[in-house]
VEXZA-623025 format. One record per residue (C-alpha): residue in three letters; x, y, z. Coordinates in steps of 0.2 Angstrom, whole numbers, padded with zeros to 4 digits, always signed. Example, Ala and Ser with C-alpha at 12.3 -4.5 7.8 and 13.67 -1.06 7.14 Angstrom:
<vexdos>
ALA+0062-0022+0039
SER+0068-0005+0036
</vexdos>
This chain:
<vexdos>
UNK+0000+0000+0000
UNK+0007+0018-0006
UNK+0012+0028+0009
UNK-0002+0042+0012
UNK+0004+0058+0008
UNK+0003+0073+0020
UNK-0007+0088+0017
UNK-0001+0103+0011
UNK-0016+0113+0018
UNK-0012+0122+0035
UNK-0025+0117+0049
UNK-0037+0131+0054
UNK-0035+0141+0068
UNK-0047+0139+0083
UNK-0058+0153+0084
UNK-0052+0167+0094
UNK-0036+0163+0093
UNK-0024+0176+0089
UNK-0013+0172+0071
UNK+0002+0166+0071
UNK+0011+0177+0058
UNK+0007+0194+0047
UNK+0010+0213+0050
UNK+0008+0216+0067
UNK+0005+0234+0075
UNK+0009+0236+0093
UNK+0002+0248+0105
UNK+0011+0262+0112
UNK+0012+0266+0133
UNK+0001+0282+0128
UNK-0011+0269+0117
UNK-0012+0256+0131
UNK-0017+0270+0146
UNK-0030+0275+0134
UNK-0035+0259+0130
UNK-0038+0254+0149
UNK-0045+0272+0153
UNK-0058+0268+0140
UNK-0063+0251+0145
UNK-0066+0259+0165
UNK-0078+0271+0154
UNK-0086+0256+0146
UNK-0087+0244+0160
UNK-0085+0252+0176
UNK-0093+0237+0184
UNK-0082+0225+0175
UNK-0082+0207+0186
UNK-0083+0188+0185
UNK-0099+0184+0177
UNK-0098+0167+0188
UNK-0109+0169+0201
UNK-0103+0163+0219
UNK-0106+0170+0237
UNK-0089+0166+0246
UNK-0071+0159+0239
UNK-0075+0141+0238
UNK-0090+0142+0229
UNK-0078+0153+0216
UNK-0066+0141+0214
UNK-0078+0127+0212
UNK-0087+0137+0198
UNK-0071+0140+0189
UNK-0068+0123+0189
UNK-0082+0119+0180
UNK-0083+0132+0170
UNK-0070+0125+0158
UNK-0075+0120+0141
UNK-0093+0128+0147
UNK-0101+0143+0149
UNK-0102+0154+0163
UNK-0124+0153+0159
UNK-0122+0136+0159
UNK-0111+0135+0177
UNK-0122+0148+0185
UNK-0141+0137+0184
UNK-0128+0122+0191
UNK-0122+0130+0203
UNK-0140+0136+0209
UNK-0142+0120+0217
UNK-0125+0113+0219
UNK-0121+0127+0230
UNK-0136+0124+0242
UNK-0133+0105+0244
UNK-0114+0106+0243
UNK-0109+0121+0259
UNK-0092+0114+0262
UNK-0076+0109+0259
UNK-0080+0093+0268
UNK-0097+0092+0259
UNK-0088+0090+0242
UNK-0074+0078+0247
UNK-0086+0068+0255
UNK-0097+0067+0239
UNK-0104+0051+0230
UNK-0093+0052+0214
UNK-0107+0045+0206
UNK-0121+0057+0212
UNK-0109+0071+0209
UNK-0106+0068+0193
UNK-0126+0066+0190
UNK-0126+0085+0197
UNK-0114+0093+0186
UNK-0115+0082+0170
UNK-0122+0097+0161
UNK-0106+0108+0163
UNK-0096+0094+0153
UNK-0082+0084+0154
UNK-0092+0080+0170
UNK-0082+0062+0175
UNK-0066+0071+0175
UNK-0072+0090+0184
UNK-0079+0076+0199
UNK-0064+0069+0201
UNK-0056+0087+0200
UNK-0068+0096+0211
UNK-0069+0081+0225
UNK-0050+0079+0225
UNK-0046+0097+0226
UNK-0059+0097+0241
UNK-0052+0084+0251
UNK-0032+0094+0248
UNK-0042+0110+0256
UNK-0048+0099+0268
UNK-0031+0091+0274
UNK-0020+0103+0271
UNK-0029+0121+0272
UNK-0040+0119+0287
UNK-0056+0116+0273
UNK-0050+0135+0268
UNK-0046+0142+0249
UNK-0028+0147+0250
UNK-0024+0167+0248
UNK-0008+0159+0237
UNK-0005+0157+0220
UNK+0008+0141+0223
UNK-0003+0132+0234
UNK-0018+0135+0224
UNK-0012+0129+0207
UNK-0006+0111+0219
UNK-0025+0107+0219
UNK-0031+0095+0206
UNK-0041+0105+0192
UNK-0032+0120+0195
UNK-0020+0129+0184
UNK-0015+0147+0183
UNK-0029+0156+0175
UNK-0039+0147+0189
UNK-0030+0154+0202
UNK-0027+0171+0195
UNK-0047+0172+0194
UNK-0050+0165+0213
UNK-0035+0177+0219
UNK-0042+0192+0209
UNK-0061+0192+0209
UNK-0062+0183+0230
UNK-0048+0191+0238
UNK-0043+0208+0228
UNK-0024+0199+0224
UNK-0017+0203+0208
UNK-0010+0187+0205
UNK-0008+0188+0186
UNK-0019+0192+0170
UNK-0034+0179+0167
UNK-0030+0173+0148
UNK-0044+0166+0141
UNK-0048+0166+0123
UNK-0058+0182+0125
UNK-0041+0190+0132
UNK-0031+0180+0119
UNK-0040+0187+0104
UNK-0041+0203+0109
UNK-0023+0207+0117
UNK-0018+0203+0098
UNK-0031+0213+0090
UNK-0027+0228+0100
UNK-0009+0227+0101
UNK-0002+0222+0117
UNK+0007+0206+0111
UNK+0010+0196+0099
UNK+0011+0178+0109
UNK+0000+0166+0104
UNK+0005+0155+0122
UNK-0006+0162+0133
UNK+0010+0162+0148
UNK+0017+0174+0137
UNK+0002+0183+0133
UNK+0000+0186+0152
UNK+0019+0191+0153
UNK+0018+0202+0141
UNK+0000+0208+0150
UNK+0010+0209+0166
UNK+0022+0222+0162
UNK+0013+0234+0149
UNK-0004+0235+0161
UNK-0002+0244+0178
UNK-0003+0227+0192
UNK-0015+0240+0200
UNK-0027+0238+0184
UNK-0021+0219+0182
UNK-0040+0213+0189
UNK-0053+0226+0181
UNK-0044+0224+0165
UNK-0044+0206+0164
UNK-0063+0205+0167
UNK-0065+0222+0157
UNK-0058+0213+0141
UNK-0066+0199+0141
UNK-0082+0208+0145
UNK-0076+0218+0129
UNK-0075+0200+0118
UNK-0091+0195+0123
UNK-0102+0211+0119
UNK-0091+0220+0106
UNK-0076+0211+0098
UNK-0080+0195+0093
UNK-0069+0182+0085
UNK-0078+0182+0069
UNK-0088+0199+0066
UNK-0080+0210+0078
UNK-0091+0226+0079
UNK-0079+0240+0075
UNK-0090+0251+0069
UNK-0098+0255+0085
UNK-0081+0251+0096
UNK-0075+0268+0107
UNK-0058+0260+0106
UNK-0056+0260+0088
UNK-0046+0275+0090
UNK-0030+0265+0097
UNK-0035+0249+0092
UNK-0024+0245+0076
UNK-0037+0231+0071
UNK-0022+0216+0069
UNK-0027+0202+0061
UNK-0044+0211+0058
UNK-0050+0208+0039
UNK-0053+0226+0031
UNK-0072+0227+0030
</vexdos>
């Protein structure tokens, strides 16, 4: 049998994702301070869209809220968050029961086995407490760093880092404030054009941005206030 030949066609990015190559304008400091003072005019209430009422109940959201939606998460945890009031509560769950309540979020076998192993770490080795601590929060099972900089940022007022999701991804690009595609260097190239003291608004502020303004296929540029200093990369001319 003749050896298959590989495509020549390149893969398609994922949507929001920022491209890989092409002319690239970057943002000045003045660009970027306009950018941010723009976005505090836009949303001053900029926040998690996650609904939780103390630290744990955050964390266990984010959790789940991968590969799901923040809508989705929030009817869950309407219920899940009355039955479940602990630490204790979710370490001591029935795997299986559990599952059954969070199928809906996806992926529901693993975020279980996430969540209930992450409980029983907070249980053992934090008092049944959410760590103020980036280190010992990304040691918990299902917890990486955009996890951590959302629980440290939106529960406790830390700046921990920037939140790179693909809202943040697409829109860092488009609007000039890196060219990375990783999103750890996205948020190191975040970190040290953005003020640490604007590091929380303007995470949430972006991605708030992404999700009523500039979206990955039809961004609405004709109605954007920060057209101005936006240099529209990777942007089709209309």
């Amino acid at each position: 049998m003749a050896a298959r030949k590989k495509s020549t066609k390149k893969k398609r990015a994922k949507s929001g994702a920022a491209p890989p190559d092409g002319p690239f304008e970057p943002a000045t400091a003045q660009a970027i301070d306009r950018i941010v003072a723009g976005l505090h005019r836009l949303y001053p209430d900029a926040d998690c869209e996650l609904d939780w009422r103390n630290p744990l109940e955050l964390l266990i959201a984010t959790i789940l809220s991968a590969q799901s939606t923040d809508v989705r998460v929030n009817e869950v945890g309407k219920t899940l968050f009355d039955k479940y009031t602990s630490a204790a509560d979710f370490a001591e769950a029935d795997p299986e029961e559990f599952q059954e309540d969070i199928r809906s979020t996806g992926f529901f076998r693993q975020k279980a086995k996430n969540v209930m192993a992450a409980a029983r770490l907070l249980v053992d080795e934090h008092g049944g407490r959410v760590p103020r601590d980036l280190d010992a929060l990304v040691q918990l099972p299902g917890v990486a760093r955009k996890t951590a900089n959302v629980v440290l940022g939106t529960a406790f007022g830390i700046p921990s880092g920037f939140v790179v999701d693909t809202h943040v991804k697409r829109l860092s690009y488009r609007l000039g404030l890196t060219q990375q595609t990783n999103p750890a260097k996205i948020e190191t190239d975040l970190m040290a054009k953005i003020p640490r003291d604007e590091w929380i608004f303007a995470g949430h502020a972006i991605i708030w941005h992404g999700r009523r303004v500039c979206a990955a296929r039809k961004p609405a540029c004709n109605v954007c206030t920060l057209h101005e200093d936006c240099p529209r990369n990777g942007v089709p001319l209309a």
